[in-house]
ROFIPA-912640 format. One line per field, with one value per residue (C-alpha): y, z, x; residue number from 1. Coordinates in Angstrom, 3 decimals, decimal comma, m for minus. Each point is the difference from the previous one (the first is absolute). Layout:
<martors>
y [Y	...];
z [Z	...];
x [X	...];
k [NUM	...];
</martors>
This chain:
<martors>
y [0,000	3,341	2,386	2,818	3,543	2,753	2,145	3,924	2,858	2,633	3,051	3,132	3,585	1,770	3,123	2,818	1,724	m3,106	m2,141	m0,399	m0,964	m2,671	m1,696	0,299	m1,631	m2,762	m0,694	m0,672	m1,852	m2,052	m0,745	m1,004	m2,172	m3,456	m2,119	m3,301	1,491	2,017	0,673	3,718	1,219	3,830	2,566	3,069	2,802	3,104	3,715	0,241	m2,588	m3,103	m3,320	m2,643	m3,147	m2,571	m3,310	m2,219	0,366	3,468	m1,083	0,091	3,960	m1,374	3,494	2,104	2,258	m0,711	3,966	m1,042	m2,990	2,398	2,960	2,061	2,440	m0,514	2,258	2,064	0,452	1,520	2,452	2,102	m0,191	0,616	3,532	0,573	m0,520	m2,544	m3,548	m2,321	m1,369	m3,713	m2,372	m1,455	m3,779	m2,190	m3,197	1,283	m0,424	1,752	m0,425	2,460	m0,617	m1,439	m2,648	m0,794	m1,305	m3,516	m0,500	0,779	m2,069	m2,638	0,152	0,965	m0,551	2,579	4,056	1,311	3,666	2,425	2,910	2,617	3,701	0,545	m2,998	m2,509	0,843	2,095	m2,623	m0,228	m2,959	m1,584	0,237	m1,815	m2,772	m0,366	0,064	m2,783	m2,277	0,158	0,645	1,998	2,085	2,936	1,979	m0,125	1,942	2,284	0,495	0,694	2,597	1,865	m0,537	1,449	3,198	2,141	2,268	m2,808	m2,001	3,137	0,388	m3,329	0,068	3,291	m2,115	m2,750	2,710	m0,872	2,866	1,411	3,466	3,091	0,217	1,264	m1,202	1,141	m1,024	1,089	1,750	2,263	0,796	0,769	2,374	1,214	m0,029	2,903	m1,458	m2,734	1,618	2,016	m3,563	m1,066	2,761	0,215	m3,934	m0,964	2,741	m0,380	m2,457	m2,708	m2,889	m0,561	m3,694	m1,329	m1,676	m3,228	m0,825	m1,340	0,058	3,512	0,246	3,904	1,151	3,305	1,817	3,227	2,484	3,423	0,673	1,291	m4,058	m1,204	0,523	m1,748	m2,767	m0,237	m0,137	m2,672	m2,398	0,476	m1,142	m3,673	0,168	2,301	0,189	1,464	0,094	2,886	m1,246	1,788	m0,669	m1,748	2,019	m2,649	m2,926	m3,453	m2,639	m3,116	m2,700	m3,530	m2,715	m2,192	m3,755	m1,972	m0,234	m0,435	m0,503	3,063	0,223	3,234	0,673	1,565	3,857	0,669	3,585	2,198	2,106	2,292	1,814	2,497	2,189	m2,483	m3,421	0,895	m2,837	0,670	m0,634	m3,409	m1,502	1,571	m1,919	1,826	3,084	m1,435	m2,452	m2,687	m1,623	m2,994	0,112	4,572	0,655	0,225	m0,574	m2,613	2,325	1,417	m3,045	m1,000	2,969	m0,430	m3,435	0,535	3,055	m2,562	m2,902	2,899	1,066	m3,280	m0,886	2,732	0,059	m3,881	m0,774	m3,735	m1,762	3,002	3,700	2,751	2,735	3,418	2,167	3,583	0,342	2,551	0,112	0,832	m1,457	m2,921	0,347	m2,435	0,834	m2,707	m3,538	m2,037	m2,935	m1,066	0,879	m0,175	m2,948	1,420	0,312	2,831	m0,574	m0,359	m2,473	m2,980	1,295	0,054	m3,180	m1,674	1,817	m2,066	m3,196	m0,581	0,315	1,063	m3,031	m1,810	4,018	m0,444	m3,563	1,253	2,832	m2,489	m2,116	3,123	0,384	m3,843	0,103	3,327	m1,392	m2,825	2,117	2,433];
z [0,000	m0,834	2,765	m0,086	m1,274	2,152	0,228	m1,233	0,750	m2,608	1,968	m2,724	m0,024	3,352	1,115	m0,989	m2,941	m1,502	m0,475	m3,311	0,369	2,214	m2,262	m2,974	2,336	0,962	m3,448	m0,715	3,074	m1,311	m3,351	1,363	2,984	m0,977	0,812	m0,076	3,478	1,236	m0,129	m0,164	1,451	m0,166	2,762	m1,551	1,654	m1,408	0,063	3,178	1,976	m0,757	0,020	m3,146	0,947	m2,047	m1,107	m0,881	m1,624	m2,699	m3,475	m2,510	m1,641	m3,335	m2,971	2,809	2,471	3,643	m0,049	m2,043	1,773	3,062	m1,607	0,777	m1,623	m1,260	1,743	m3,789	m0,107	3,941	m1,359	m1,109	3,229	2,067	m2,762	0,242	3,584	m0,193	1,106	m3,130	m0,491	0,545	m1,377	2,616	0,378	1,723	m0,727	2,624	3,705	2,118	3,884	3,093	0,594	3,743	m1,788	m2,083	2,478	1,129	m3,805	m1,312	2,671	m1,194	m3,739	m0,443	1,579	m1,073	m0,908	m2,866	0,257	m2,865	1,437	0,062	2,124	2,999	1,250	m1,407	0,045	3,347	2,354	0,282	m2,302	1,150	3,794	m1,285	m1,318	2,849	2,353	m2,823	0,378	m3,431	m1,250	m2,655	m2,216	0,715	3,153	3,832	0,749	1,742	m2,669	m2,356	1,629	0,800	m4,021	m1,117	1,938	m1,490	2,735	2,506	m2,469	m0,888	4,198	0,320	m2,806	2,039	3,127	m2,045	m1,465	m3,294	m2,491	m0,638	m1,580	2,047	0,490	2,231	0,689	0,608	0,851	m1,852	3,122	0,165	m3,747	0,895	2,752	m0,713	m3,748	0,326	3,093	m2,458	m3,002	2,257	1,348	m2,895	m1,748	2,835	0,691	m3,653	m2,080	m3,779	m2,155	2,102	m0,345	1,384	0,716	2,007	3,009	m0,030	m3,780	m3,010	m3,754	0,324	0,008	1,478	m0,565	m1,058	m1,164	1,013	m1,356	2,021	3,362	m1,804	m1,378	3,173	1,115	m2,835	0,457	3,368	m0,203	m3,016	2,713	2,388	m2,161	0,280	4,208	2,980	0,063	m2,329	m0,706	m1,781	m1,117	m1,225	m3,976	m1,013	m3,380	m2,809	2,181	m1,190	0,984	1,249	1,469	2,047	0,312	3,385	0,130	3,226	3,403	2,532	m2,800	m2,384	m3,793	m1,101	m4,195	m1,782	m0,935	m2,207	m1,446	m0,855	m2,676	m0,767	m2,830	2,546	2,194	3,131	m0,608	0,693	m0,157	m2,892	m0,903	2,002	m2,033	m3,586	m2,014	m2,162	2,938	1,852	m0,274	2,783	m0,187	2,450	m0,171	0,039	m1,602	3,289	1,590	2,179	2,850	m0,315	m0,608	3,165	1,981	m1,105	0,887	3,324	0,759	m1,671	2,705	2,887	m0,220	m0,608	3,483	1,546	m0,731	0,928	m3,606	m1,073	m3,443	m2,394	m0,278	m2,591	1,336	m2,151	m0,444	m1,175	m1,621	m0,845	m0,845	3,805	2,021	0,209	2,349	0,644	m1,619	1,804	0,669	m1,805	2,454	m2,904	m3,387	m3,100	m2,469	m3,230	m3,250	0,808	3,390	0,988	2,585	m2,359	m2,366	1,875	1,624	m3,733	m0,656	3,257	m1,365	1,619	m2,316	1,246	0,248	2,396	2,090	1,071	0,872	1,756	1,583	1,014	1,684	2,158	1,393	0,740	1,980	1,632	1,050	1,692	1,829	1,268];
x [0,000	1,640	m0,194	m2,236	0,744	0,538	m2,980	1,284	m2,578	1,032	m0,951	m1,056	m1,941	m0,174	m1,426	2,789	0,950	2,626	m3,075	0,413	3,777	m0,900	m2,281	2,565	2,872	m2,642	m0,524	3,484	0,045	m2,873	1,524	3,251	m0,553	0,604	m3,119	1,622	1,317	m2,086	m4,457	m0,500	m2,902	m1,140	m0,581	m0,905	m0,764	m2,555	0,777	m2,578	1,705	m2,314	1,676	m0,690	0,715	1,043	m2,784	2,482	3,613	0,710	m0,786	2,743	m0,106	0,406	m0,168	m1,889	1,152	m0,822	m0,889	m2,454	m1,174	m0,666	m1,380	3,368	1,690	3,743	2,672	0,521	m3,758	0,201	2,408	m3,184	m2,013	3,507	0,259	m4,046	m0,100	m3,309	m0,485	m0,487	m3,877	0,383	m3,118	m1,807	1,262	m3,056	1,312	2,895	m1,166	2,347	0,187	1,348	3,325	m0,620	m2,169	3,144	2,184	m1,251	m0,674	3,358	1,592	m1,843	0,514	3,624	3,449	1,862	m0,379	1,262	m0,238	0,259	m2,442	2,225	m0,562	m1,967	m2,316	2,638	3,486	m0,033	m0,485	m3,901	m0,692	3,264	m1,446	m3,342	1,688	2,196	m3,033	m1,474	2,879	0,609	3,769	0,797	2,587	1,923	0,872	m1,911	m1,897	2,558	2,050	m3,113	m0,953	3,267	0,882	m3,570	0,459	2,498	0,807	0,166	2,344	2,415	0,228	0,963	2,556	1,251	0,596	2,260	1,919	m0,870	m0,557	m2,986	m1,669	m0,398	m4,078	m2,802	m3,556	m3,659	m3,313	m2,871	m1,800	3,260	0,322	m4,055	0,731	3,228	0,690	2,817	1,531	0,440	1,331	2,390	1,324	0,308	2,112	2,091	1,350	m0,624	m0,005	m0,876	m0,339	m1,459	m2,270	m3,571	m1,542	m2,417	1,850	m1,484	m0,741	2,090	0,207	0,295	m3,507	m0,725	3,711	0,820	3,874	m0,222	2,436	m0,927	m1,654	m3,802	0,184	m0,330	m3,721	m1,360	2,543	m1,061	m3,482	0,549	2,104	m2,634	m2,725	1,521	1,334	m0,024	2,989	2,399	3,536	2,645	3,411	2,648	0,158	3,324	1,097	1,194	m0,199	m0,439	m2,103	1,486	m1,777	0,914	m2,467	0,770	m1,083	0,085	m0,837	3,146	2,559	m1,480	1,874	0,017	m0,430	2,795	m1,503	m2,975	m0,815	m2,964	m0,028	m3,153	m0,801	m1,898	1,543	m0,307	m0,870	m3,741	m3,123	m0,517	3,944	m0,237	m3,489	m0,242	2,393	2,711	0,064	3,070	2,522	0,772	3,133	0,598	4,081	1,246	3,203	1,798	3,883	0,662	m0,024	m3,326	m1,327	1,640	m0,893	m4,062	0,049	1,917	m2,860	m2,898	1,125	m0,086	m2,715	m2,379	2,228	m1,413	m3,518	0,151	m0,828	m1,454	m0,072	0,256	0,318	0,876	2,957	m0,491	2,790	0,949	3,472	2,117	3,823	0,988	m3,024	m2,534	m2,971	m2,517	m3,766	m1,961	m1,033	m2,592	m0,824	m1,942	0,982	m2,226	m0,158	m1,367	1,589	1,947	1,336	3,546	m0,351	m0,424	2,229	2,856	m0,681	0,044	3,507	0,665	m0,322	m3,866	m2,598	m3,654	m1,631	3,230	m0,017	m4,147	1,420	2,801	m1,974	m2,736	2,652	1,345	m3,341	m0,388	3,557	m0,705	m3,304	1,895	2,214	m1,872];
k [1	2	3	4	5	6	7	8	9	10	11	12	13	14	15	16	17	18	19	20	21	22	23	24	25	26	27	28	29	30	31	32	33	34	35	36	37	38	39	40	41	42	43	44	45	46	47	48	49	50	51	52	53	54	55	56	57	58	59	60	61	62	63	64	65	66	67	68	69	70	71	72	73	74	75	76	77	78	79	80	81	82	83	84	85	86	87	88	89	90	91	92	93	94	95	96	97	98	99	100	101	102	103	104	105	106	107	108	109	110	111	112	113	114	115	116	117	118	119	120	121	122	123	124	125	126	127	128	129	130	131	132	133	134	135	136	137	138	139	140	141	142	143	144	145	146	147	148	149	150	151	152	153	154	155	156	157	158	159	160	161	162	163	164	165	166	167	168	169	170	171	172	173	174	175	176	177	178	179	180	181	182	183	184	185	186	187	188	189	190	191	192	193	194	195	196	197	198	199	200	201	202	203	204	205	206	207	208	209	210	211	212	213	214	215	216	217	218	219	220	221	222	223	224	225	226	227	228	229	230	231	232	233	234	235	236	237	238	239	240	241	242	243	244	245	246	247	248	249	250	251	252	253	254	255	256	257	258	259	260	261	262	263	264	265	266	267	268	269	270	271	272	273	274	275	276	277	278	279	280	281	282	283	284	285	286	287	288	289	290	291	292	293	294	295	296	297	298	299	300	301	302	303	304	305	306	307	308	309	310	311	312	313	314	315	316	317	318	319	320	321	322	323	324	325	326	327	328	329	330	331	332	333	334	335	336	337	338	339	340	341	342	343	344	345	346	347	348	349	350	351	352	353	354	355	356	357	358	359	360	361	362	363	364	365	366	367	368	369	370	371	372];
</martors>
């Protein structure tokens, strides 16, 4: 008798503005897992929070689009709802019965064994959905919840980098209720410790969603008010002038291998959404044109930091560039998946293709499950 096949939840959507990211790295996910291995079953989650739950193992996509299997939009059609500022007007979907998430926990214990999480942003990748499925008993990918958390939150990851001496940008944050109260107080701050040009995002958010270059002082209210559309809390970087964009994947849980140096190169003036999901706008490179030594000295940084968040099973290290100076960006505890991401890109270049990295991935959880 052959023995049976691990049971993979494929966990997609979510309730913040990367939605549509998730369910493009889910596809991939989807397409690539082998089945002789593993029976994928998927978790999706709606743009209000409502939990699908899966009837029996995830069909094979075949010439359609899970997108289109779920009523979604694709991240390059998001880019005009992102520019218009308007929700996209999803078809009803009856033949989908969605449940509360506290109704979703005995269930899920029950029909999988293992999580494999691609909802990125808040709700996913910050620690909450992590927490459920630790309070489930289910294992699954990625970082704890910990580590999650301090990774999603900019300001919270940039103090931490601070306090292990490793190099980061000079920045400030806000709240929204102070930018409310105080908008001058702000703008004064703001000139002062980080003068001009800088670089507005949402604190707690990825694929740049809400992020704004501002390149003089009257920029800034409108780049504020766009980062606080997304989070409450808001945060102003200094702008790094003709930086590049390096990245490091990490793979691995107490032993991590760290990915020789991707880069980024937009056709826009940051690497915007837009940039990231519209093919032909930028081009992502999974092995820069680098020396030995930078290579070195982002890989060195890259292992540092995952150490120091308490990192698990994978990550994505960010960097800015220049000829004298490399600071670290940020951490993605849970990098995309689609098309155009660098995560399984460089991987590949690594000598592990994407259907033996989900394996991999999937075994990381298993063995930090047993440890912990």
């Amino acid at each position: 008798m052959s023995a049976r096949r691990l049971r993979v939840g494929i966990f997609a959507g979510g309730r913040s503005a990367e939605h549509e990211v998730s369910v493009a790295s889910a596809e991939a996910v989807l397409r690539a897992i082998d089945r002789s291995r593993f029976e994928p079953y998927l978790v999706f989650i709606d743009r209000d929070g409502r939990w699908l739950l899966p009837s029996g193992p995830a069909p094979e996509l075949g010439a359609g689009s899970l997108a289109g299997l779920l009523g979604a939009v694709t991240p390059a059609e998001e880019v005009e709802h992102l520019r218009a500022h308007t929700e996209p007007r999803l078809p009803a979907r009856p033949d989908l019965e969605s449940v509360a998430p506290r109704l979703a926990v005995r269930s899920l214990a029950d029909a999988i064994d293992v999580a494999f999480l691609v909802v990125h942003g808040p709700f996913g990748e910050d620690g909450t959905l992590q927490g459920f499925l630790e309070l489930a008993g289910i294992p699954y990918i990625g970082a704890g919840v910990l580590a999650s958390a301090v990774a999603m939150d900019k300001v919270v990851f940039k103090d931490l980098m601070r306090g292990h001496d490793l190099p980061v940008v000079d920045y400030a944050w806000f709240r929204r209720s102070a930018w409310m109260r105080e908008p001058e107080h702000v703008l004064r701050e703001v000139a002062a410790s980080i003068g001009t040009p800088t670089v507005v995002k949402p604190a707690r958010l990825g694929s740049s969603v809400g992020m704004s270059l501002v390149h003089e002082l009257d920029e800034l209210p409108a780049a504020m008010d766009e980062a606080f559309r997304y989070d409450s809390k808001a945060i102003v970087e200094r702008y790094v002038e003709n930086a590049r964009e390096l990245e490091c994947g990490v793979l691995g849980n107490e032993d991590p291998v760290v990915f020789e140096p991707g880069e980024v190169r937009s056709s826009h003036e940051f690497y915007d959404y837009e940039a990231k999901y519209v093919a032909g706008l930028a081009e992502v490179e999974p092995r820069a044109e680098v020396d030995a030594d930078l290579a070195a000295r982002l890989k060195e940084l890259s292992l540092a930091a995952y150490r120091a968040v308490d990192g698990a099973g994978l990550a994505r290290i960010d960097f800015l560039v220049t000829a004298d100076e490399s600071f670290i960006s940020e951490m993605n505890t849970l990098p995309g998946f689609t098309a155009t991401s660098m995560y399984p890109k460089q991987a590949e270049q690594a000598g592990i293709p994407f259907d033996a990295l989900i394996a991999r991935l999937i075994e990381l959880a298993m063995e930090r499950d047993r440890w912990s």
